[in-house]
Short mmCIF file of the C-alpha atoms (twelve columns), coordinates in Angstrom:
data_MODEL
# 
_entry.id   MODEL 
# 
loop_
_atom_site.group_PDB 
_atom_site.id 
_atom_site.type_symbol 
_atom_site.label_atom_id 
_atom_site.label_alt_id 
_atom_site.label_comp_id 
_atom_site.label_asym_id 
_atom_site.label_seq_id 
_atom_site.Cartn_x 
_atom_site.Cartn_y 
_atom_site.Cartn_z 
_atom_site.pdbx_PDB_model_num 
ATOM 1   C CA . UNK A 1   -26.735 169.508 76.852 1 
ATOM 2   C CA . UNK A 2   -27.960 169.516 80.976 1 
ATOM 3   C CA . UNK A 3   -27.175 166.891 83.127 1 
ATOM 4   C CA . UNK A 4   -30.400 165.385 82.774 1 
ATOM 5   C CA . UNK A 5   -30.739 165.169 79.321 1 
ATOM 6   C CA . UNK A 6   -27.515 163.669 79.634 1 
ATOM 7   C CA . UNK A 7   -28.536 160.811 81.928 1 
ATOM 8   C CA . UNK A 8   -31.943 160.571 80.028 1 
ATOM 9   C CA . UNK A 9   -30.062 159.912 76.409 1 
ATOM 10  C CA . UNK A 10  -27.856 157.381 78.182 1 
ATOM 11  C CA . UNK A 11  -31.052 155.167 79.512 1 
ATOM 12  C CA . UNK A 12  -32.834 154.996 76.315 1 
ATOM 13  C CA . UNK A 13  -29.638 153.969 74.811 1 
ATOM 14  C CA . UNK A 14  -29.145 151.478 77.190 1 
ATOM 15  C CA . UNK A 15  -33.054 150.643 76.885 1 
ATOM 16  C CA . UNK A 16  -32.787 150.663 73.376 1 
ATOM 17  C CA . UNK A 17  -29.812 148.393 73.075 1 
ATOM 18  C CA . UNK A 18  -31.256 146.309 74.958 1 
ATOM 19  C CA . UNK A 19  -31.858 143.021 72.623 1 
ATOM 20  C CA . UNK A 20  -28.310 143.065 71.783 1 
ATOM 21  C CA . UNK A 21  -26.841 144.442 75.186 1 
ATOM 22  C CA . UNK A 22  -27.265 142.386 78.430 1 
ATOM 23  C CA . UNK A 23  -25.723 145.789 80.470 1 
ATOM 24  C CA . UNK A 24  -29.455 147.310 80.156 1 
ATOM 25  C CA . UNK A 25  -29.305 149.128 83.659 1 
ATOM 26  C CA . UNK A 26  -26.443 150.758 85.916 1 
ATOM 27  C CA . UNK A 27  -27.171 148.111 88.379 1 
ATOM 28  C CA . UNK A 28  -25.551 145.324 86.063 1 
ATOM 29  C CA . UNK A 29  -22.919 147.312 84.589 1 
ATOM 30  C CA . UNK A 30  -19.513 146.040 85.024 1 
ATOM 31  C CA . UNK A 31  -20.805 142.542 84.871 1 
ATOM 32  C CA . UNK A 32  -19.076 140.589 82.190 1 
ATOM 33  C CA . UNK A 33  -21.920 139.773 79.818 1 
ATOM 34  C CA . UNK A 34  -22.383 135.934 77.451 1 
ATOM 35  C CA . UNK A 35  -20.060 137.709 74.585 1 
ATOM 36  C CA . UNK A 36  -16.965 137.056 73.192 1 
ATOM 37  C CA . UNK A 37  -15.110 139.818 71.365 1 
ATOM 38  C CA . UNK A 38  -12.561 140.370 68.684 1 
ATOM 39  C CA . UNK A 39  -10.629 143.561 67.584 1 
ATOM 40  C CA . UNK A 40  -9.986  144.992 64.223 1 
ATOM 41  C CA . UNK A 41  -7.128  147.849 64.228 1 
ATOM 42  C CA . UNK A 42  -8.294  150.521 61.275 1 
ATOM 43  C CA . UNK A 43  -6.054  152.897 59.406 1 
ATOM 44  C CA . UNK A 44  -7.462  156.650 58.343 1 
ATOM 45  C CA . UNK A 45  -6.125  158.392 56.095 1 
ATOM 46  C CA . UNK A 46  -5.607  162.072 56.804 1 
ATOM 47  C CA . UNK A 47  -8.528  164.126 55.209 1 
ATOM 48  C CA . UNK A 48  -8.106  168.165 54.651 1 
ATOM 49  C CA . UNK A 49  -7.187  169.489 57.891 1 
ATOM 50  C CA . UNK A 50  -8.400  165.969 59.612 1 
ATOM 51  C CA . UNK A 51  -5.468  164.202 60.617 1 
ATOM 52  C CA . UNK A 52  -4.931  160.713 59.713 1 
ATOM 53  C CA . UNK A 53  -3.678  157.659 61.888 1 
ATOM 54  C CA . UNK A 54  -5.396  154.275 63.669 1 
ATOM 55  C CA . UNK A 55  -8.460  153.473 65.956 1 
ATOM 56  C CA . UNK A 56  -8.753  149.914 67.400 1 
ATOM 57  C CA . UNK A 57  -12.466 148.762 67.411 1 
ATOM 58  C CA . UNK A 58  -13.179 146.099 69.864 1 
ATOM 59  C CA . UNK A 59  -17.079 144.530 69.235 1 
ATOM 60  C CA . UNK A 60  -18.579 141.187 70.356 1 
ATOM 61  C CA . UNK A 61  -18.971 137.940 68.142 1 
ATOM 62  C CA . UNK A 62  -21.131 135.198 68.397 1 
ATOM 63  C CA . UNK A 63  -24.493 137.530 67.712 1 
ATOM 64  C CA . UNK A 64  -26.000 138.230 64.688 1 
ATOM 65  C CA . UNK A 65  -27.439 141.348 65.531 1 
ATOM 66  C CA . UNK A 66  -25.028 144.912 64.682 1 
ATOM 67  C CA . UNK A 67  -23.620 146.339 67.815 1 
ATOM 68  C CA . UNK A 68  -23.862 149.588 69.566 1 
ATOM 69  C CA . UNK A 69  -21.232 151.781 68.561 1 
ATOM 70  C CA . UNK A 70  -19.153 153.628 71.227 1 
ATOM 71  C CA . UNK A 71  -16.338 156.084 71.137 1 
ATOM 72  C CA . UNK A 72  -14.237 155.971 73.981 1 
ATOM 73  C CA . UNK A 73  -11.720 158.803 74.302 1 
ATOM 74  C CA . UNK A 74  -8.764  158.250 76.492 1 
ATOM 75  C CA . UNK A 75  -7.183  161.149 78.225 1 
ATOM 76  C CA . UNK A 76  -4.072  162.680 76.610 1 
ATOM 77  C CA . UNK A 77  -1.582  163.162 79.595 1 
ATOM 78  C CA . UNK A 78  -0.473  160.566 82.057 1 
ATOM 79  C CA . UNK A 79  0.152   157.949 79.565 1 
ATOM 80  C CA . UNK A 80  0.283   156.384 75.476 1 
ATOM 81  C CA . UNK A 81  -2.585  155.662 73.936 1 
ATOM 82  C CA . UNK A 82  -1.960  152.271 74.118 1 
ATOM 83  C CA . UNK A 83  -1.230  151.844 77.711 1 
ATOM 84  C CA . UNK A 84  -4.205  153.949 78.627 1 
ATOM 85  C CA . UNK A 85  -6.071  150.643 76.486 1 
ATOM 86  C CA . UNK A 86  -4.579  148.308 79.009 1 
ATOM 87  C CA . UNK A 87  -5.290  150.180 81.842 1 
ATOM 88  C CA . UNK A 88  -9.078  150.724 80.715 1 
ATOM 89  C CA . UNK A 89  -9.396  146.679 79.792 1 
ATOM 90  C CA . UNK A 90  -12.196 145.788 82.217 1 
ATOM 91  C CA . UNK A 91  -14.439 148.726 81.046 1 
ATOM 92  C CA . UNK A 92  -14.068 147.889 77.544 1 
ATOM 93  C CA . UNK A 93  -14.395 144.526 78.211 1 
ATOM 94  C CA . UNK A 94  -17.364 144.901 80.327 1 
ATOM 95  C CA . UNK A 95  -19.290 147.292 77.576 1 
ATOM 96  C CA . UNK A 96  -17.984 144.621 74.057 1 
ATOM 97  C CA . UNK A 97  -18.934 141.144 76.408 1 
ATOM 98  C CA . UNK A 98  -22.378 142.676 76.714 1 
ATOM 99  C CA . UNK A 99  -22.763 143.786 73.342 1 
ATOM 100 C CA . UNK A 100 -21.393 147.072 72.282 1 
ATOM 101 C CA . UNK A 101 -18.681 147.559 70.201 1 
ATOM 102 C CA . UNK A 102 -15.458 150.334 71.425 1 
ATOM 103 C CA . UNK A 103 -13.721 152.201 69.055 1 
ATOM 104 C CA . UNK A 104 -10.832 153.445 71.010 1 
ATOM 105 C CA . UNK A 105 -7.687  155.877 69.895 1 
ATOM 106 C CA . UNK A 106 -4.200  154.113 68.739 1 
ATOM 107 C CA . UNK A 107 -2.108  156.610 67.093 1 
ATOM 108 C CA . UNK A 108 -2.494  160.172 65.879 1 
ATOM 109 C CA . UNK A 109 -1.175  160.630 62.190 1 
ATOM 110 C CA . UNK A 110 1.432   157.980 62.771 1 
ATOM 111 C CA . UNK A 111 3.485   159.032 59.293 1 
ATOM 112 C CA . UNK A 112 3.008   162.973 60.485 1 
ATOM 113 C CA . UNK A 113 6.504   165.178 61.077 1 
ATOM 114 C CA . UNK A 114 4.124   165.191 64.746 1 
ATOM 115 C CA . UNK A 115 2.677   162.214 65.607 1 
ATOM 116 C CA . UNK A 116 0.692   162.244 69.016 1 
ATOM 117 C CA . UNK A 117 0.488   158.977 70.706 1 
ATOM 118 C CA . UNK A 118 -0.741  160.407 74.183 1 
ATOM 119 C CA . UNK A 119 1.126   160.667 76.638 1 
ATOM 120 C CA . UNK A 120 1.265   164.271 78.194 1 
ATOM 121 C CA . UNK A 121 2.183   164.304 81.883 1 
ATOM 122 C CA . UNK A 122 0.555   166.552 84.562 1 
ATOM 123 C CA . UNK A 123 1.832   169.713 85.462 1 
ATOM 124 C CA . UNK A 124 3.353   169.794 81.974 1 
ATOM 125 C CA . UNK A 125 2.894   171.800 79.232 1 
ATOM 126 C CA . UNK A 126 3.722   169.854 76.070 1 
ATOM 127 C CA . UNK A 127 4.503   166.419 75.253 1 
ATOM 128 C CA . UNK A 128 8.148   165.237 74.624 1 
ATOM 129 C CA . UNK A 129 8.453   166.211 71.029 1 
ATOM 130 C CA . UNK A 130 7.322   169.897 71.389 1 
ATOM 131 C CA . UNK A 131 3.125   169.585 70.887 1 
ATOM 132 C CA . UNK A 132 1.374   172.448 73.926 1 
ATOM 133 C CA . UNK A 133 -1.992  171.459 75.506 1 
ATOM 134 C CA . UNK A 134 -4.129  173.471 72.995 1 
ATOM 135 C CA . UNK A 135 -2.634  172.244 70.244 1 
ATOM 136 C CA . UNK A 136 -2.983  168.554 71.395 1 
ATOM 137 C CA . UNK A 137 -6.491  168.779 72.388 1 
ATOM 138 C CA . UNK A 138 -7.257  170.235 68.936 1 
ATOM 139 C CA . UNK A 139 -5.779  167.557 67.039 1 
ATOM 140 C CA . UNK A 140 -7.515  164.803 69.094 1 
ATOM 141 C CA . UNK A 141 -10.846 166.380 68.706 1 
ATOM 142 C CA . UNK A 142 -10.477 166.737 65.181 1 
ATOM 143 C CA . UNK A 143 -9.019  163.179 64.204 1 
ATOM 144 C CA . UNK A 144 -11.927 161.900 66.133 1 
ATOM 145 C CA . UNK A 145 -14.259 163.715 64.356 1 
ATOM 146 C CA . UNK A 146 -12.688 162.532 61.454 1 
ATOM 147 C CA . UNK A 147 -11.991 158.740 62.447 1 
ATOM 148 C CA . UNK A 148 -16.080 158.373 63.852 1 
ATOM 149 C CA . UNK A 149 -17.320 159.676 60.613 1 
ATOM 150 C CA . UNK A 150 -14.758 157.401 58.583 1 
ATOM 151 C CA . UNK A 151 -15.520 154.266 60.797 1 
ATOM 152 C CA . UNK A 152 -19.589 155.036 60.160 1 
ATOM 153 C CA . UNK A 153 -19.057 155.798 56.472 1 
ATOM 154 C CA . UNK A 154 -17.010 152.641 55.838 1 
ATOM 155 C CA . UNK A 155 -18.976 150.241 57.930 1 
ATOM 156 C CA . UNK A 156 -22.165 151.058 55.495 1 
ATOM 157 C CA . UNK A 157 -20.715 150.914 52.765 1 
ATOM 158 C CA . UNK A 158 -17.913 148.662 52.088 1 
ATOM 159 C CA . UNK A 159 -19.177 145.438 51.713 1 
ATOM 160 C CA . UNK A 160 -15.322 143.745 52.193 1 
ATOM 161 C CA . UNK A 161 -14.746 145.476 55.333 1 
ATOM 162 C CA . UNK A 162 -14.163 143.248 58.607 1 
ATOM 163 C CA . UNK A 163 -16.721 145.084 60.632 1 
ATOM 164 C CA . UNK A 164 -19.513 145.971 57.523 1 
ATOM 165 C CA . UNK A 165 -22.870 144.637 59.184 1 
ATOM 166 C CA . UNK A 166 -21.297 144.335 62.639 1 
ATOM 167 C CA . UNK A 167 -21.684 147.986 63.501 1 
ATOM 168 C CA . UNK A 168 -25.380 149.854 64.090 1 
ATOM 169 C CA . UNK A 169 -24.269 153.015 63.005 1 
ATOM 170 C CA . UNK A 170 -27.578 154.409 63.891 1 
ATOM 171 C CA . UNK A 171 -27.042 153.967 67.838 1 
ATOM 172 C CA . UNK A 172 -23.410 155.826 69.061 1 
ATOM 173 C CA . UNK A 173 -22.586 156.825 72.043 1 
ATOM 174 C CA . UNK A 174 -19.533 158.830 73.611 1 
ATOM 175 C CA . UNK A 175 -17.748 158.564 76.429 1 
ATOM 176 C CA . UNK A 176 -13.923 159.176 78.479 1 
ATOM 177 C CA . UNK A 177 -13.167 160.615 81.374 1 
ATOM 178 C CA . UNK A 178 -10.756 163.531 82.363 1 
ATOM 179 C CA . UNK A 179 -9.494  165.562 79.612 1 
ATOM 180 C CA . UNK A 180 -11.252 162.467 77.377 1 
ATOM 181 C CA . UNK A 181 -14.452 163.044 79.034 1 
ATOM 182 C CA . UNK A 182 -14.308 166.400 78.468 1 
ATOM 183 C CA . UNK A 183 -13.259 166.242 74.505 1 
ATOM 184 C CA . UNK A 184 -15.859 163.468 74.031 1 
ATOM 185 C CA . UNK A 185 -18.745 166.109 74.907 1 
ATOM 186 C CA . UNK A 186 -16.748 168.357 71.864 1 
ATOM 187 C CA . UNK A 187 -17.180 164.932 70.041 1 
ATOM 188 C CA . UNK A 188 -20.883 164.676 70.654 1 
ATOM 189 C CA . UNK A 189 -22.199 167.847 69.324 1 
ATOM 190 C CA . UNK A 190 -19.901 167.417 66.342 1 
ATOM 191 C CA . UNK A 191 -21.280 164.075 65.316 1 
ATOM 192 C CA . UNK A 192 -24.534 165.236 66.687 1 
ATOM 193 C CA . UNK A 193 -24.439 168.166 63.334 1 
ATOM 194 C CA . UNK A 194 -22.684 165.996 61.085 1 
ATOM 195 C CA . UNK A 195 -25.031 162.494 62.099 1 
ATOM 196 C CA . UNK A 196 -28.330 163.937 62.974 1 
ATOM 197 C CA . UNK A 197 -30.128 161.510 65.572 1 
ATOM 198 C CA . UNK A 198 -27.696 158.940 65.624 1 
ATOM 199 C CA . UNK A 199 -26.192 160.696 69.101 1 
ATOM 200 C CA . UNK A 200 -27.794 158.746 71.937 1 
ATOM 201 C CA . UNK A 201 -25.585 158.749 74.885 1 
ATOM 202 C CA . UNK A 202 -22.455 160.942 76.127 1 
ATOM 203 C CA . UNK A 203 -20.959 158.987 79.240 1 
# 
Protein backbone atom coordinates (compact mmCIF):
# COMPACT_ATOMS: atom_id res chain seq x y z
CA UNK A 1 0.00 0.00 0.00
CA UNK A 2 1.80 3.74 -1.13
CA UNK A 3 1.84 6.48 1.02
CA UNK A 4 -0.97 8.01 -0.58
CA UNK A 5 -3.31 5.45 -0.58
CA UNK A 6 -2.40 5.34 2.87
CA UNK A 7 -3.35 8.92 3.73
CA UNK A 8 -6.38 8.65 1.27
CA UNK A 9 -7.95 5.41 3.30
CA UNK A 10 -7.34 7.32 6.52
CA UNK A 11 -9.59 10.55 5.32
CA UNK A 12 -12.49 8.65 4.14
CA UNK A 13 -12.37 6.85 7.35
CA UNK A 14 -12.27 9.81 9.18
CA UNK A 15 -14.98 11.29 6.63
CA UNK A 16 -16.90 8.36 6.96
CA UNK A 17 -16.96 8.21 10.71
CA UNK A 18 -17.89 11.23 10.78
CA UNK A 19 -21.62 11.13 12.42
CA UNK A 20 -20.26 9.24 15.22
CA UNK A 21 -16.64 10.82 15.40
CA UNK A 22 -16.23 14.58 16.20
CA UNK A 23 -12.11 14.06 15.24
CA UNK A 24 -13.28 14.33 11.38
CA UNK A 25 -10.00 16.23 10.25
CA UNK A 26 -6.18 16.29 11.41
CA UNK A 27 -6.76 19.81 12.37
CA UNK A 28 -9.02 18.74 15.45
CA UNK A 29 -7.29 15.70 16.36
CA UNK A 30 -6.07 15.51 19.80
CA UNK A 31 -9.01 17.52 20.94
CA UNK A 32 -10.91 15.72 23.61
CA UNK A 33 -14.28 15.16 21.96
CA UNK A 34 -18.30 15.26 24.05
CA UNK A 35 -17.69 11.30 24.90
CA UNK A 36 -17.32 9.45 27.80
CA UNK A 37 -15.72 6.01 27.63
CA UNK A 38 -15.64 2.72 29.40
CA UNK A 39 -13.31 -0.37 29.00
CA UNK A 40 -14.07 -3.99 28.76
CA UNK A 41 -10.81 -6.33 29.26
CA UNK A 42 -11.49 -9.62 26.81
CA UNK A 43 -9.96 -13.03 27.18
CA UNK A 44 -8.97 -15.23 23.81
CA UNK A 45 -8.52 -18.34 23.88
CA UNK A 46 -5.55 -19.72 22.00
CA UNK A 47 -6.71 -21.02 18.49
CA UNK A 48 -4.31 -23.57 16.36
CA UNK A 49 -1.10 -21.90 16.15
CA UNK A 50 -2.91 -18.40 17.29
CA UNK A 51 -1.90 -17.72 20.65
CA UNK A 52 -4.33 -16.95 23.25
CA UNK A 53 -4.31 -14.14 26.03
CA UNK A 54 -6.25 -10.48 26.69
CA UNK A 55 -6.98 -7.21 24.68
CA UNK A 56 -8.50 -4.22 26.58
CA UNK A 57 -11.12 -2.40 24.37
CA UNK A 58 -11.70 1.11 25.35
CA UNK A 59 -15.06 2.68 23.26
CA UNK A 60 -17.25 5.71 24.10
CA UNK A 61 -20.78 5.62 25.87
CA UNK A 62 -23.45 7.89 25.85
CA UNK A 63 -24.13 7.34 21.79
CA UNK A 64 -26.26 5.07 20.29
CA UNK A 65 -24.56 4.73 17.21
CA UNK A 66 -21.60 1.50 16.95
CA UNK A 67 -18.14 2.86 17.06
CA UNK A 68 -15.21 2.79 14.80
CA UNK A 69 -13.08 0.03 15.56
CA UNK A 70 -9.29 0.58 15.96
CA UNK A 71 -6.36 -1.63 16.67
CA UNK A 72 -3.68 0.01 18.28
CA UNK A 73 -0.43 -1.95 18.51
CA UNK A 74 2.04 -0.92 21.09
CA UNK A 75 5.68 -1.45 20.49
CA UNK A 76 7.29 -4.55 22.06
CA UNK A 77 10.63 -3.21 23.60
CA UNK A 78 11.03 -0.35 25.98
CA UNK A 79 8.26 -1.30 28.18
CA UNK A 80 4.94 -3.89 29.40
CA UNK A 81 2.11 -3.81 27.65
CA UNK A 82 0.43 -2.24 30.22
CA UNK A 83 2.65 0.62 30.92
CA UNK A 84 2.97 1.35 27.24
CA UNK A 85 -1.31 1.85 27.89
CA UNK A 86 -0.51 4.51 30.40
CA UNK A 87 1.96 6.14 28.58
CA UNK A 88 -0.32 6.24 25.31
CA UNK A 89 -3.54 7.56 27.58
CA UNK A 90 -4.11 10.90 25.83
CA UNK A 91 -4.13 9.29 22.30
CA UNK A 92 -6.52 6.74 23.25
CA UNK A 93 -8.39 9.02 25.03
CA UNK A 94 -8.44 11.55 22.38
CA UNK A 95 -9.57 8.82 19.50
CA UNK A 96 -12.63 6.83 22.31
CA UNK A 97 -13.90 10.73 23.61
CA UNK A 98 -14.54 11.40 19.94
CA UNK A 99 -16.03 8.27 19.09
CA UNK A 100 -13.91 5.36 18.19
CA UNK A 101 -13.43 2.53 20.10
CA UNK A 102 -9.32 1.09 20.89
CA UNK A 103 -8.66 -2.32 21.20
CA UNK A 104 -5.24 -2.32 22.63
CA UNK A 105 -2.77 -5.46 23.66
CA UNK A 106 -2.75 -6.71 27.53
CA UNK A 107 -1.09 -9.96 27.71
CA UNK A 108 0.22 -12.53 25.26
CA UNK A 109 -0.99 -16.18 26.16
CA UNK A 110 -0.95 -15.31 29.82
CA UNK A 111 -1.29 -19.32 30.93
CA UNK A 112 1.62 -20.10 28.08
CA UNK A 113 5.14 -21.87 29.46
CA UNK A 114 6.09 -18.11 27.43
CA UNK A 115 3.99 -15.49 28.09
CA UNK A 116 5.00 -12.08 26.37
CA UNK A 117 3.85 -9.06 28.16
CA UNK A 118 6.16 -6.53 26.17
CA UNK A 119 8.73 -5.31 27.39
CA UNK A 120 11.96 -5.84 25.22
CA UNK A 121 14.63 -3.19 25.78
CA UNK A 122 16.77 -1.57 23.01
CA UNK A 123 19.92 -2.80 22.04
CA UNK A 124 18.70 -6.17 23.32
CA UNK A 125 18.10 -9.20 21.83
CA UNK A 126 15.45 -11.09 23.80
CA UNK A 127 13.23 -10.35 26.56
CA UNK A 128 14.01 -11.52 30.19
CA UNK A 129 12.65 -15.00 29.97
CA UNK A 130 14.58 -16.11 26.79
CA UNK A 131 11.92 -14.94 23.70
CA UNK A 132 14.59 -13.28 20.44
CA UNK A 133 13.17 -10.39 18.34
CA UNK A 134 11.85 -12.67 15.52
CA UNK A 135 10.23 -14.80 17.56
CA UNK A 136 8.43 -11.97 19.51
CA UNK A 137 7.35 -10.09 16.57
CA UNK A 138 5.83 -13.32 15.20
CA UNK A 139 3.81 -14.06 18.09
CA UNK A 140 2.41 -10.48 18.33
CA UNK A 141 1.44 -10.43 14.75
CA UNK A 142 -0.22 -13.57 14.96
CA UNK A 143 -2.26 -13.13 18.34
CA UNK A 144 -3.42 -9.97 16.76
CA UNK A 145 -4.54 -11.50 13.88
CA UNK A 146 -6.17 -13.80 15.95
CA UNK A 147 -7.59 -11.40 18.80
CA UNK A 148 -9.10 -8.71 15.75
CA UNK A 149 -10.83 -11.53 14.10
CA UNK A 150 -12.12 -12.94 17.59
CA UNK A 151 -13.16 -9.37 18.83
CA UNK A 152 -15.16 -8.89 15.18
CA UNK A 153 -16.58 -12.41 15.27
CA UNK A 154 -17.86 -12.09 18.85
CA UNK A 155 -19.14 -8.57 18.70
CA UNK A 156 -21.71 -9.86 15.78
CA UNK A 157 -22.66 -12.48 17.12
CA UNK A 158 -23.02 -12.88 20.74
CA UNK A 159 -25.89 -11.20 21.74
CA UNK A 160 -24.68 -11.29 25.80
CA UNK A 161 -21.46 -9.79 25.06
CA UNK A 162 -20.61 -6.27 26.76
CA UNK A 163 -19.60 -4.66 23.54
CA UNK A 164 -22.31 -6.65 20.92
CA UNK A 165 -23.90 -3.53 19.03
CA UNK A 166 -21.24 -1.13 20.32
CA UNK A 167 -18.66 -2.07 17.74
CA UNK A 168 -19.05 -1.25 13.65
CA UNK A 169 -17.15 -4.03 12.63
CA UNK A 170 -17.47 -2.87 9.13
CA UNK A 171 -15.14 0.35 9.67
CA UNK A 172 -11.39 -0.79 11.34
CA UNK A 173 -8.59 0.85 11.26
CA UNK A 174 -4.84 0.12 12.37
CA UNK A 175 -2.43 1.92 13.82
CA UNK A 176 1.13 1.98 16.38
CA UNK A 177 4.12 3.37 15.98
CA UNK A 178 7.76 1.94 16.04
CA UNK A 179 8.05 -1.69 15.90
CA UNK A 180 3.90 -1.40 16.50
CA UNK A 181 3.59 0.74 13.56
CA UNK A 182 5.42 -1.39 11.64
CA UNK A 183 3.53 -4.87 12.71
CA UNK A 184 0.18 -3.03 12.39
CA UNK A 185 0.86 -2.62 8.46
CA UNK A 186 1.49 -6.84 8.77
CA UNK A 187 -1.94 -6.51 10.61
CA UNK A 188 -3.64 -4.64 7.82
CA UNK A 189 -3.13 -6.81 4.89
CA UNK A 190 -3.97 -9.78 7.08
CA UNK A 191 -7.37 -8.53 8.09
CA UNK A 192 -7.51 -6.88 4.76
CA UNK A 193 -7.61 -11.04 3.16
CA UNK A 194 -9.38 -12.40 5.97
CA UNK A 195 -12.18 -9.09 6.23
CA UNK A 196 -12.46 -7.97 2.71
CA UNK A 197 -13.37 -4.09 2.69
CA UNK A 198 -13.69 -3.62 6.18
CA UNK A 199 -9.77 -2.18 6.15
CA UNK A 200 -10.14 1.60 5.98
CA UNK A 201 -7.26 3.23 7.60
CA UNK A 202 -3.55 2.11 8.67
CA UNK A 203 -2.17 5.07 10.93
Amino acid sequence: MSLRQTLAGKRAFLKNASSVANAASLNAFGQDGPYEFDAVTVALPSASAREGGEIVVTYPTGTDEPAPLVFFMFPIHGFPFTTWRTLMANVIRALVSNGFAVATPASIDPNGNRPIQGGMFPGTTSTANGIDLREMATRYLNFFTHASRYLVDLAQSDPSFALHGKLDTSRIGTMGFSVGGALSQYLAQRLDAELPGRVVAEV
